[in-house]
C-alpha positions, -999 to 999 in steps of 0.1 A, spaced: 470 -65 -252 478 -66 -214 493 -41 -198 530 -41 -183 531 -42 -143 547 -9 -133 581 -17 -123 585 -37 -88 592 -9 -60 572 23 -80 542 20 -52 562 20 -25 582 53 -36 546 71 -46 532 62 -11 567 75 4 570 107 -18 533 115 -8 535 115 28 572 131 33 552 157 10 522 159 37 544 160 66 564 189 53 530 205 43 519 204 78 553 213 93 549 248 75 513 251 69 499 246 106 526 278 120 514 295 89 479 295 99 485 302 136 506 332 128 465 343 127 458 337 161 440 367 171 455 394 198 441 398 234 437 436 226 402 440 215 388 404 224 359 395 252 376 392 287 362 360 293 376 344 259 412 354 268 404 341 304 388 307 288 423 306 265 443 310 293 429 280 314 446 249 296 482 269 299 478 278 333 469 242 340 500 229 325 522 254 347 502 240 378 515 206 372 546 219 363 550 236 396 533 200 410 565 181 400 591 204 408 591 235 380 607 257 405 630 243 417 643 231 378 641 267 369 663 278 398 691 254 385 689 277 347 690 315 366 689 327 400 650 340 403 635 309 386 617 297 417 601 333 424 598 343 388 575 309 378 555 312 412 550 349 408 540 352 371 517 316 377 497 336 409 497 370 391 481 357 357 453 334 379 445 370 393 442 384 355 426 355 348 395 364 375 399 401 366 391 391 331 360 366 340 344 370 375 338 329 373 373 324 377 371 348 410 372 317 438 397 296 421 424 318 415 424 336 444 429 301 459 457 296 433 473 329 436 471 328 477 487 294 471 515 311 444 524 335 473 529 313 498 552 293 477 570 323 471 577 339 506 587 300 516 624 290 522 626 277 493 614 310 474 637 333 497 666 312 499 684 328 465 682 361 482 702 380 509 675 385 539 695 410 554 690 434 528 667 464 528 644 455 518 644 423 535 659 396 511 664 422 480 642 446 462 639 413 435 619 394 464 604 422 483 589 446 450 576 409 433 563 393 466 544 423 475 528 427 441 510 399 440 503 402 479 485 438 462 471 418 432 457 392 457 436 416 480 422 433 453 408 406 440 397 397 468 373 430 468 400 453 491 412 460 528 375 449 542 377 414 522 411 403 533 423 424 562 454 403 575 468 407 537 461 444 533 475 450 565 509 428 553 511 449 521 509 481 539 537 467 559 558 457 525 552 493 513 564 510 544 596 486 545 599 495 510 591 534 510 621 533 543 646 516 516 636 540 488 643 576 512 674 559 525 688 549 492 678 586 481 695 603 509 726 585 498 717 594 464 707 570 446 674 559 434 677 523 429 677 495 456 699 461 457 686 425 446 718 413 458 745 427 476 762 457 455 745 444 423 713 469 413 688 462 384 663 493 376 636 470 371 637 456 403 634 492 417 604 500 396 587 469 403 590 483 444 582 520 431 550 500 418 540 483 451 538 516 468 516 530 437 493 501 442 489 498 481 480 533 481 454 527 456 445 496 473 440 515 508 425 546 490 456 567 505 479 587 494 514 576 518 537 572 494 534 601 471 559 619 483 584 595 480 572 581 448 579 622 434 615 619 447 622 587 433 607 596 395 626 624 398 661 609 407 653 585 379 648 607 353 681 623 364 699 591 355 679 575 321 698 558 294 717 589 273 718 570 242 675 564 243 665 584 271 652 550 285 658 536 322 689 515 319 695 485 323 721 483 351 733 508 375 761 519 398 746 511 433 760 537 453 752 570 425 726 549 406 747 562 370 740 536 342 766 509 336 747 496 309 721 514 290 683 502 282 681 468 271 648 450 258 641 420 282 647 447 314 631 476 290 597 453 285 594 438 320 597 471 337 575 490 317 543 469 330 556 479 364 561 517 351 526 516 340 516 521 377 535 540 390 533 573 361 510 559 332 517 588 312 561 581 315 555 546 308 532 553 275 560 580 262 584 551 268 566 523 254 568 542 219 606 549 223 610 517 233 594 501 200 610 525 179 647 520 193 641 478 200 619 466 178 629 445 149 630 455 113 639 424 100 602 414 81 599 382 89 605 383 124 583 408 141 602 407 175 624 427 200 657 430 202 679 428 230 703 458 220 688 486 207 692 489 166 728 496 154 740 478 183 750 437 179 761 428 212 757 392 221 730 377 244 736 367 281 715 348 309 688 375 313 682 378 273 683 341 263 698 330 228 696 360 208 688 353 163 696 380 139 694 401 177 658 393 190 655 379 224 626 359 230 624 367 266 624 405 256 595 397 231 572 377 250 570 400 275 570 428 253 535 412 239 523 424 275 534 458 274 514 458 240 484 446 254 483 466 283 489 502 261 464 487 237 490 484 210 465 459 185 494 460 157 523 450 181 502 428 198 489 412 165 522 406 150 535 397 185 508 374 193 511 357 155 548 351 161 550 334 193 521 312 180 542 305 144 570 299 164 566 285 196 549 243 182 522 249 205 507 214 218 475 210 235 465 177 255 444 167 283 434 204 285 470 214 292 483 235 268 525 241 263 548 254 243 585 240 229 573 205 242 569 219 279 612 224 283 611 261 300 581 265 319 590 297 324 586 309 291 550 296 291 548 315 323 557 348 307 537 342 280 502 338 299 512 366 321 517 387 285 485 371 273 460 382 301 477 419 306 446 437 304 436 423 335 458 446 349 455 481 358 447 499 329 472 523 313 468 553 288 456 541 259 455 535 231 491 540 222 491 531 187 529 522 174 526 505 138 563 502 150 566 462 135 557 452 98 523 444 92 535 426 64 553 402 85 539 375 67 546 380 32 582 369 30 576 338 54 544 325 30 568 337 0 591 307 15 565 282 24 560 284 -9 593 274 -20 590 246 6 558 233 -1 570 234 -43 602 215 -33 580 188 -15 558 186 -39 579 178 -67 590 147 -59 557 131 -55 544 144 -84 573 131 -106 568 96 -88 528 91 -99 543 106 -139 532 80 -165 567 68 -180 563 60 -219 567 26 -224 594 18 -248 581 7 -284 595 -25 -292 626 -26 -322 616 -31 -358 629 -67 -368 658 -62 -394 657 -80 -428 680 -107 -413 667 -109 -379 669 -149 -368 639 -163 -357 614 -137 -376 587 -143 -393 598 -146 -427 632 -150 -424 654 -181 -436 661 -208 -412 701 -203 -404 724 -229 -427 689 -231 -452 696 -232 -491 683 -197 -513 672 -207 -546 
């Protein structure tokens, strides 16, 4: 007996039902499998340097077509915050693997002069003191720093030692003035102070004495820890996050994106403060909610909104606080933070590589991709104390967001699977006793006899 045709249509809906399955299969599986991406903490220099080629690529054209001066329209230090972090990770990049040395100390030079052009001090007031704002001055002068040492110190690059002596001295005059009129913390921009800014410029006097083997700024560097600790957060006994200009008191206490960018700064200037801080700092800030191994903006208890320097904050983690936080992890050695750190931004952030460019969220913020490379090649930095081992975020991160892949990959699954289901063919009726036409049965209008 032949077999029926399946009914007209039923091909098309397997072939449908199967690939909406495998697309929602690799929508959650590939994440899944890059929340594994290994840390930077404990892996070969020259294999985080090698990883960090194809993103710094993508920010070079970026800059190419205009990055900066997009990133200016979103917040007022775009410009210098994508040319800074883009020079400053090309000199991690060489710290990490020598081979990189002559390129990126063309690329950084490069960074800097983009950065200290009109275009990179126009945002800023120059007649601060510092000139143009301790934003400008502190970040400019770090990578100037950055730059001579990789160039091999004062002897390899004398014009640019002798302009970051200059920036410290400018800096260490702002720093006893502001003291004497007690307060620690310098302007960015006219009677507006952010203690980051200040500890970034505490940092450039750390490093151009290190870099010129004195010891000029000491002094001043004591007063100024001092004065700061006399003024920390009272509700984590962290630097806050924005202060009075004129006494320095907190106006706002520690908040995680200012909290994780300063503390790679704090790093230089006491290693020892910033490693007591890094622990507070994950205890008070980072998240407890399992699947989402971040940092939040507010410390814990607290659900204030986001703003302009957090981003979009979900169930209260900023991504700006935790990308940058993934820095501070790698520079205190942190392998769990930076693991789970690491995983998440990787789960999270649809990572696309192409024509060795490598971006994240389809390439829209640069400047996230910025901070993330600069988080990514830390320990080409100036080491801090270390390890400082947190175990502050879940390990076990993963369990509750494989627990609803699951549940997504069963609810694709479904479908498809009842589409190829054999249906029972129906068994054809029994023909009744007077069934017309059967085999059997009298012809209609026929005589019985």
């Amino acid at each position: 007996m032949d077999r029926e045709p399946p009914p007209a249509g039923r091909p098309v809906r397997r072939v449908l039902a199967v690939v909406a399955a495998l697309l929602v299969t690799a929508c959650v599986c590939v994440p899944s499998i890059r929340s594994f991406t290994p840390p930077p903490v404990g892996r070969d220099g020259r294999a985080v340097a090698a990883d960090a080629l194809p993103r710094l690529a993508f920010l070079r054209a970026e800059l190419d077509s205009g990055a900066g001066e997009r990133m200016q329209l979103l917040f007022p230090e775009g410009y210098a915050f994508l040319h800074a972090l883009y020079g400053l990770s090309r000199v991690n990049t060489a710290v990490l693997d020598p081979g990189q040395r002559a390129a990126s100390l063309e690329e950084a030079r490069w960074a800097l002069e983009r950065l200290e052009s009109p275009a990179g001090t126009a945002p800023f007031p120059a007649e601060a003191a510092p000139a143009y704002g301790v934003y400008h001055a502190g970040w400019s002068a770090w990578l100037r720093g950055r730059v001579v040492e990789l160039a091999g110190g004062p002897a390899a690059a004398p014009e640019e030692a002798a302009a970051l002596a200059r920036d410290a001295a400018e800096l260490d005059a702002a720093f006893t003035d502001a003291l004497r009129s007690g307060t620690p913390y310098l302007t960015a921009y006219p009677g507006l102070a952010w203690p980051v800014d200040s500890v970034v410029g505490a940092a450039v006097l750390r490093l151009s004495d290190r870099v010129h083997g004195t010891s000029d700024h000491t002094a001043t560097l004591d007063r100024w820890s001092d004065a700061v600790r006399d003024r920390l957060d009272p509700a984590t006994g962290l630097i806050p996050h924005s202060v009075d200009p004129l006494t320095g008191a907190p106006l706002e206490g520690a908040r995680g994106s200012s909290q994780a960018l300063l503390l790679r700064f704090l790093a230089e200037v006491d290693p020892e403060w910033a490693a007591a801080d890094y622990a507070v700092f994950l205890d008070r800030f980072g998240s407890t909610a399992a699947p989402l191994p971040g940092i939040r903006e507010h410390p814990r208890g607290d659900d204030s909104p986001g703003d302009v320097d957090s981003g979009p904050l979900v169930f209260g983690l900023s991504a700006s606080a935790s990308t940058v936080a993934l820095g501070d992890a790698v520079l205190f050695g942190d392998a769990a933070a930076a693991a789970a750190l690491t995983g998440f931004a990787e789960a999270t952030g649809t990572a696309v590589e192409t024509g060795g460019q490598r971006r994240y969220l389809g390439g829209m913020l640069p400047v996230g991709d910025a901070f993330l490379v600069w988080s990514l090649t830390a320990s080409g930095e100036h080491a801090a104390p270390g390890p400082v081992a947190t175990d502050r975020l879940a390990r076990w991160w993963r369990v509750p967001w494989f627990a609803g892949v699951a549940v997504v990959l069963a609810a694709a699954w479904w479908p498809a699977a009842r589409a190829f289901r054999r249906r029972p063919r129906p068994s054809p009726a029994a023909p009744g006793p007077s069934s017309p036409g059967t085999p059997g049965s009298s012809p209609p209008g026929a005589a019985t006899g």
